[in-house]
C-alpha positions as CSV (number, residue, x, y, z in Angstrom):
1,X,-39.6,-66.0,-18.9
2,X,-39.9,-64.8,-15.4
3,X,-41.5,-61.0,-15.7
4,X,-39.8,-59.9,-12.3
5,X,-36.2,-61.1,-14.1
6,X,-37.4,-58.8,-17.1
7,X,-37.9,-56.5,-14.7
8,X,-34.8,-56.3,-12.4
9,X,-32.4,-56.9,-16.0
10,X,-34.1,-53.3,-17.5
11,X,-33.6,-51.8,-14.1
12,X,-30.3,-52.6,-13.7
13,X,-29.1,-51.3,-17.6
14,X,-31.1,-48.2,-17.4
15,X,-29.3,-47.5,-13.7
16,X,-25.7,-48.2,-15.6
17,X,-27.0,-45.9,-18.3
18,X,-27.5,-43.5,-15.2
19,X,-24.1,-44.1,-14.1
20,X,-22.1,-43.9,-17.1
21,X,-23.6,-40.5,-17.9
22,X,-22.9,-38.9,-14.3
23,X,-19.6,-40.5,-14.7
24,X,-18.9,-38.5,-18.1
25,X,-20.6,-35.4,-16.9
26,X,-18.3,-35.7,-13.5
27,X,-15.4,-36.2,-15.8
28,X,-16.0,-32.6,-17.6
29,X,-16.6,-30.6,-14.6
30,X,-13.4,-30.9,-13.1
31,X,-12.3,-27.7,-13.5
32,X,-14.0,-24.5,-11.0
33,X,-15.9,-22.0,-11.8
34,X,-14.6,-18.8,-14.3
35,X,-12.9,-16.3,-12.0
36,X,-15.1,-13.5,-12.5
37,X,-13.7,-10.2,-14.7
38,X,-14.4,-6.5,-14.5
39,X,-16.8,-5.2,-17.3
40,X,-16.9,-9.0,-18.9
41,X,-19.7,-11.4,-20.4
42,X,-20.4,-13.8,-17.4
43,X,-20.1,-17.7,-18.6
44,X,-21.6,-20.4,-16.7
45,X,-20.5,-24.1,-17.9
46,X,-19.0,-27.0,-17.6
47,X,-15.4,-27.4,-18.1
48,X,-12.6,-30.4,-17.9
49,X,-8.9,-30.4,-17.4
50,X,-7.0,-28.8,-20.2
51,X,-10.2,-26.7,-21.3
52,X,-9.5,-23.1,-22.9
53,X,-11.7,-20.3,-22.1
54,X,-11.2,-16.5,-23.5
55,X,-12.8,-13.5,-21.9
56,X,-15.0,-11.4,-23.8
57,X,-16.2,-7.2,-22.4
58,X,-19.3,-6.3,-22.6
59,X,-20.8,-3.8,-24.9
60,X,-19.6,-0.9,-25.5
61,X,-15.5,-1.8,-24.0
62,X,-13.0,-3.4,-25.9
63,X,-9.6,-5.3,-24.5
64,X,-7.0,-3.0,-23.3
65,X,-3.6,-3.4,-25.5
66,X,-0.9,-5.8,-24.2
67,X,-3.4,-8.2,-21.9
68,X,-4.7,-11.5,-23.2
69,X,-8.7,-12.7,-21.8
70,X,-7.1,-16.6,-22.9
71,X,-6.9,-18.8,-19.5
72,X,-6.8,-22.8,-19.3
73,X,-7.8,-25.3,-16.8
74,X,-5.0,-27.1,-15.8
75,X,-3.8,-29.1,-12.0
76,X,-0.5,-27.5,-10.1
77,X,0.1,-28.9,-6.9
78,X,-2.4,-31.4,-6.9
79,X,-5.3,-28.3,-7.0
80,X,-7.0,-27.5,-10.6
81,X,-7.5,-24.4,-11.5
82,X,-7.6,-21.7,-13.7
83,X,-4.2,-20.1,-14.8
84,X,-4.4,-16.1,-14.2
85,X,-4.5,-13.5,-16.3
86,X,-4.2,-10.2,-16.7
87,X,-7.4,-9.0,-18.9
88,X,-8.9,-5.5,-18.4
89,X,-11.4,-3.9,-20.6
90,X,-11.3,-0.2,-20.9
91,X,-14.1,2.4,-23.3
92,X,-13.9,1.7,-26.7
93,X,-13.1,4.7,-28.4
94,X,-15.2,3.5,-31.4
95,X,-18.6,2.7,-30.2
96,X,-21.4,4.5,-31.0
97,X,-24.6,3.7,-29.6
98,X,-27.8,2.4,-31.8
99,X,-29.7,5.4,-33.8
100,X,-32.9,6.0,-31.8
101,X,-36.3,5.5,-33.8
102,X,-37.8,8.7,-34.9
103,X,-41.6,8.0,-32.6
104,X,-42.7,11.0,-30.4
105,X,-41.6,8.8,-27.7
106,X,-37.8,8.6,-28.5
107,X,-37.1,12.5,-29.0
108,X,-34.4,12.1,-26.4
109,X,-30.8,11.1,-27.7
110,X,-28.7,7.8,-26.4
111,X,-27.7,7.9,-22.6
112,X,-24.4,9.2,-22.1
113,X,-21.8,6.3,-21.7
114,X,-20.2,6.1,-18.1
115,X,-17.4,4.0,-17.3
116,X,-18.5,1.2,-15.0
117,X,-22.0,1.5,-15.5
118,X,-24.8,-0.9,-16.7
119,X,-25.5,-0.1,-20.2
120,X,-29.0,0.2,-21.4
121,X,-30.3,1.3,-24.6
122,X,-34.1,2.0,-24.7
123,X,-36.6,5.2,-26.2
124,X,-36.9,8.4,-23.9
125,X,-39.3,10.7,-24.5
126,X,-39.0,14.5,-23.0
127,X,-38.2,14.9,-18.8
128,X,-37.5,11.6,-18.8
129,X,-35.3,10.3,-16.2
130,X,-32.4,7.9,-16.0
131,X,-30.3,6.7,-13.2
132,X,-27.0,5.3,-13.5
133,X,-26.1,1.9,-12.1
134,X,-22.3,0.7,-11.3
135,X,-21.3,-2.7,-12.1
136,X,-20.7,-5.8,-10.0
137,X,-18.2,-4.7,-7.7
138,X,-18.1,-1.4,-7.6
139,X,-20.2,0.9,-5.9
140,X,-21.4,5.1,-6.1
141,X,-18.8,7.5,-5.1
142,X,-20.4,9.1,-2.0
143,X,-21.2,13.0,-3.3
144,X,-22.2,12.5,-6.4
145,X,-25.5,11.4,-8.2
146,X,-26.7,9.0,-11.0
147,X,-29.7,10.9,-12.0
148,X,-30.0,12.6,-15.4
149,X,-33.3,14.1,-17.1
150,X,-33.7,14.7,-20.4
151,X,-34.5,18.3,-21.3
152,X,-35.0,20.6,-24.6
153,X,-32.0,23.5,-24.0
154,X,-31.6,26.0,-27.0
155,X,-33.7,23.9,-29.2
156,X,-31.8,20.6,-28.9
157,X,-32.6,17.5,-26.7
158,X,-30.3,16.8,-24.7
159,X,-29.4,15.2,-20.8
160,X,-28.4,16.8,-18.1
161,X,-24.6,16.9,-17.1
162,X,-24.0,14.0,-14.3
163,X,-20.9,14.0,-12.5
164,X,-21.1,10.7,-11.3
165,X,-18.6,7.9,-11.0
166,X,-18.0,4.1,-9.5
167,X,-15.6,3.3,-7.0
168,X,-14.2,-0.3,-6.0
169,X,-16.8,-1.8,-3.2
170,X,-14.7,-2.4,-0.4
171,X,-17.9,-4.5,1.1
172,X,-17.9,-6.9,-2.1
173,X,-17.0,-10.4,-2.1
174,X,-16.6,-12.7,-5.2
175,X,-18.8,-16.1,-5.4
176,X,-16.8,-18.7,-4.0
177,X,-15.6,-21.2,-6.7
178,X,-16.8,-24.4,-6.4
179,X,-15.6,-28.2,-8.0
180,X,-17.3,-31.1,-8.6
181,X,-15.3,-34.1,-8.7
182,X,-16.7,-37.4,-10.3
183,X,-17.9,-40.1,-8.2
184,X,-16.0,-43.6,-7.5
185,X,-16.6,-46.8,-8.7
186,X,-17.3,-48.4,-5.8
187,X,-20.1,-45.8,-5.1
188,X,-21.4,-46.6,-8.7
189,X,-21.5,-50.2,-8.3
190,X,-22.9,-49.6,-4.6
191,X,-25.7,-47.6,-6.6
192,X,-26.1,-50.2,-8.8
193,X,-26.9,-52.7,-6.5
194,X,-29.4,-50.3,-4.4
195,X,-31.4,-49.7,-7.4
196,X,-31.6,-53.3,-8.2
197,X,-33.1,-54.4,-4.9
198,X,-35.3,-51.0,-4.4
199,X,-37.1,-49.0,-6.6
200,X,-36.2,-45.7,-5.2
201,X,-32.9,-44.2,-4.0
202,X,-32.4,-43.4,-0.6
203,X,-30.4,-39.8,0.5
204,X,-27.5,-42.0,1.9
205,X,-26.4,-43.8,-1.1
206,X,-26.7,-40.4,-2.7
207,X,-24.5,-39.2,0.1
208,X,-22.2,-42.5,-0.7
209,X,-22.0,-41.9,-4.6
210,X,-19.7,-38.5,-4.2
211,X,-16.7,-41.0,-3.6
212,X,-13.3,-40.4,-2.1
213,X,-12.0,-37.7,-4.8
214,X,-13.8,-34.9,-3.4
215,X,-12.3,-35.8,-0.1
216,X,-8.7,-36.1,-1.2
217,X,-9.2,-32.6,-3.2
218,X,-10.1,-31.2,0.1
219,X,-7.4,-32.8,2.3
220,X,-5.0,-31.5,-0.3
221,X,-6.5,-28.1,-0.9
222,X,-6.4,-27.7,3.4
223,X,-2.7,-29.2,3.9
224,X,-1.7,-26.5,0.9
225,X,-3.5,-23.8,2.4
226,X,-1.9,-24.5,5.5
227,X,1.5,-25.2,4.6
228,X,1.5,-21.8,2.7
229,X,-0.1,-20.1,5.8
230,X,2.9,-21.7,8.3
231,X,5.4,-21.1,5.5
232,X,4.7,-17.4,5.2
233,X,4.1,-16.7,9.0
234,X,7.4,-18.3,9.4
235,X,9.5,-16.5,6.7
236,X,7.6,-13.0,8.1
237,X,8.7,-14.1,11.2
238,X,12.3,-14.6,10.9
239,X,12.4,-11.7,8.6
240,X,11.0,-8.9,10.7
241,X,13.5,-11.0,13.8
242,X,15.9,-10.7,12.0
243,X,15.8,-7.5,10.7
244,X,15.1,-6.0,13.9
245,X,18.3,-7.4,15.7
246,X,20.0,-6.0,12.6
247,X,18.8,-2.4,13.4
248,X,19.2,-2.7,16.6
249,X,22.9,-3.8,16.8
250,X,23.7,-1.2,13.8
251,X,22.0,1.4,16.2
252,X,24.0,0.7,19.2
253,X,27.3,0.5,17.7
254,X,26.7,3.5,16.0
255,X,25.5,4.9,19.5
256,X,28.1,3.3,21.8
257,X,31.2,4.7,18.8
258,X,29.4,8.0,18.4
259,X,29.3,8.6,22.8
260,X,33.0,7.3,23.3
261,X,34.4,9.3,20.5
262,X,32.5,12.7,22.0
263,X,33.7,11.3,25.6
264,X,37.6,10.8,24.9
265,X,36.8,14.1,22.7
266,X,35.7,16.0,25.8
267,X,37.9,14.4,28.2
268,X,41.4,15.9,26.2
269,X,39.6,19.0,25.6
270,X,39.4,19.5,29.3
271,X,43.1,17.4,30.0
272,X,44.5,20.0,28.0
273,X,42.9,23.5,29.1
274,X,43.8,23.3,32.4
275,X,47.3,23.8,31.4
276,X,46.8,26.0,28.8
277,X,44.7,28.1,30.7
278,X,46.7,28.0,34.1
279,X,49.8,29.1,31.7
280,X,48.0,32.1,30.3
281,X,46.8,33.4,34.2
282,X,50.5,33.0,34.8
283,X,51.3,35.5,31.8
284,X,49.0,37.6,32.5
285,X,49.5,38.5,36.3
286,X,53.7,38.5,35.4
287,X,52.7,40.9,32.9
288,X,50.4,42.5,35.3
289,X,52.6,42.9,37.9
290,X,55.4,44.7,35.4
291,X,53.6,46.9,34.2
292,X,52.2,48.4,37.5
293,X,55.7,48.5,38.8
294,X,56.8,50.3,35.5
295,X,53.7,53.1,36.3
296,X,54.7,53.1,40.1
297,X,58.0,53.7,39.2
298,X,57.3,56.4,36.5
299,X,55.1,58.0,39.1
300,X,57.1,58.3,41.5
301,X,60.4,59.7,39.2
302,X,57.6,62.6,37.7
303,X,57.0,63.9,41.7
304,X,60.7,63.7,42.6
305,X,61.7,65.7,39.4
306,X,59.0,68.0,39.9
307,X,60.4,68.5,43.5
308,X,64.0,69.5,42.6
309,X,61.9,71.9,40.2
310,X,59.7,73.7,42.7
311,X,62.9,73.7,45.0
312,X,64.7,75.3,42.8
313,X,62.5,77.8,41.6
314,X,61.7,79.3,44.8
315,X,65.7,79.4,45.8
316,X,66.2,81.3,43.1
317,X,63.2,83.6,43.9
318,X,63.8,84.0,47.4
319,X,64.8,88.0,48.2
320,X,68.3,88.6,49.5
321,X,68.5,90.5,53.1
322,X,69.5,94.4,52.9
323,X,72.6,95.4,54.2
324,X,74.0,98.1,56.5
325,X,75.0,101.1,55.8
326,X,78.1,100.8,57.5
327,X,78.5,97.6,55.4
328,X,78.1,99.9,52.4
329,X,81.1,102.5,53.6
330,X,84.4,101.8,52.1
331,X,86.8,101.1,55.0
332,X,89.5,103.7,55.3
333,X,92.7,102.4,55.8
């Protein structure tokens, strides 16, 4: 037997070998990476559709009542992903932190626990230091400090008092999620052929192996993303149009009623007072004019009568002539 036939017929099964086992590990890494969790045990695998995967916190937190760490893999819309969930992990009220060991080195007592912090267990010995570290994600609250000492107070070992806490990190972004998708069979059969006629593999039929699926995932993950991003911009659009011609007609009506109500308002008011009002002047001068007349008249009566009076009274007190005495003699017949 020809030794180059031996040769070329091991090639090619150990290159289908090759094939059939990127093909099945292609096949189980459908799915994208677990979306990262707050305070949870970080899992790194590989994962096919339909795959189950339950979140777990870390040491010293426990599940908060009512939310459930279980997501699954599954494809909506053509995209595979990860169903959500609502998982948090809060202090567990029961965990108590290892016994330290009884050396002269680990006099000092457990760290104090601190929500959102890196947990870390160890042996302290006296004016030792520790400094608190927040989680992935989160950040130190500007004003206060991570650093603790442990000091002998009273007698008894203990850390100092630490006022510090984590806050969200608003500069923090998440690892992108990334898929694999498993190569075509063309590319497999195109590798086949490659590694039959040369020894080694070149970069382009690696390049060639990926196979249309990783394109089509994109082309559908970009028309989604940009069908939601029109649909939204358009519903946003009509909505705040619409909403604004809504306030706008509501204000003018209410505007153009409220100013003709006060104008017909204000034009009887001042229809209607010039009557009234020339009416009343016309009272009051007639009433006016009567009652001067009235005090003319009286005035006038109170100087005549007071007239006759002073008349009068001198008349009567005006001194008779005196007479003659020959007036006085009695006439003899």
């Amino acid at each position: 037997m020809d030794p180059h036939r031996i040769y070329t017929s091991v090639c090619a099964v150990v290159v289908c070998l090759l094939g059939a086992t990127r093909l099945s590990s292609g096949d189980n890494c459908k799915c994208p990476a677990i979306p990262p969790k707050d305070l949870t045990v970080r899992k790194d695998g590989c994962f096919q559709i339909n795959s189950t995967f339950r979140y777990q916190c870390t040491t010293g937190y426990t599940r908060k009542p009512g939310t459930s760490g279980l997501i699954k893999c599954q494809e909506k819309n053509g995209v595979i992903q990860w169903t959500e969930s609502l998982f948090k992990c809060i202090t567990d009220p029961n965990y108590q932190p290892p016994p330290t060991t009884t050396t002269d080195n680990c006099k000092c007592p457990a760290i104090p626990p601190k929500d959102l912090t890196v947990r870390k267990d160890g042996c302290f010995q006296i004016n030792s230091t520790f400094r608190y570290q927040c989680t992935t994600g989160y950040t130190r609250k500007p004003g206060t400090s991570g650093l603790i000492k442990c000091q002998e107070k009273n007698g008894v070992l203990q850390w100092t008092k630490s006022l510090f806490k984590c806050i969200t990190d608003p500069n923090y972004h998440p690892p992108p999620t990334t898929t694999t998708a498993p190569p075509g069979p063309s590319s497999t059969l195109q590798s086949v052929r490659t590694s039959t006629s040369e020894p080694s593999v070149s970069p382009n039929t690696e390049r060639r192996a990926l196979g249309p699926s990783s394109t089509l995932q994109s082309v559908r993950t970009s028309t989604l993303q940009s069908v939601r991003t029109s649909t939204l911009q358009s519903v946003r659009t009509s909505t705040l149009q619409s909403v604004r011609t809504s306030t706008l007609q509501s204000v003018r009506t209410s505007t153009l009623q409220s100013v003709r109500t006060s104008t017909l308002q204000n034009v009887r008011t001042s229809t209607s007072e010039p009557s009234a009002s020339a009416n009343t002047e016309r009272r009051a001068l007639g009433g006016e004019r009567r009652t001067v007349c009235i005090s003319l008249i009286g005035v006038i009566l109170f100087f005549m009568v007071c007239g006759i009076i002073f008349f009068l009274h001198r008349q009567r007190n005006k001194p008779f002539p005196p007479r003659d005495p020959e007036e006085l003699e009695a006439m003899k017949c």
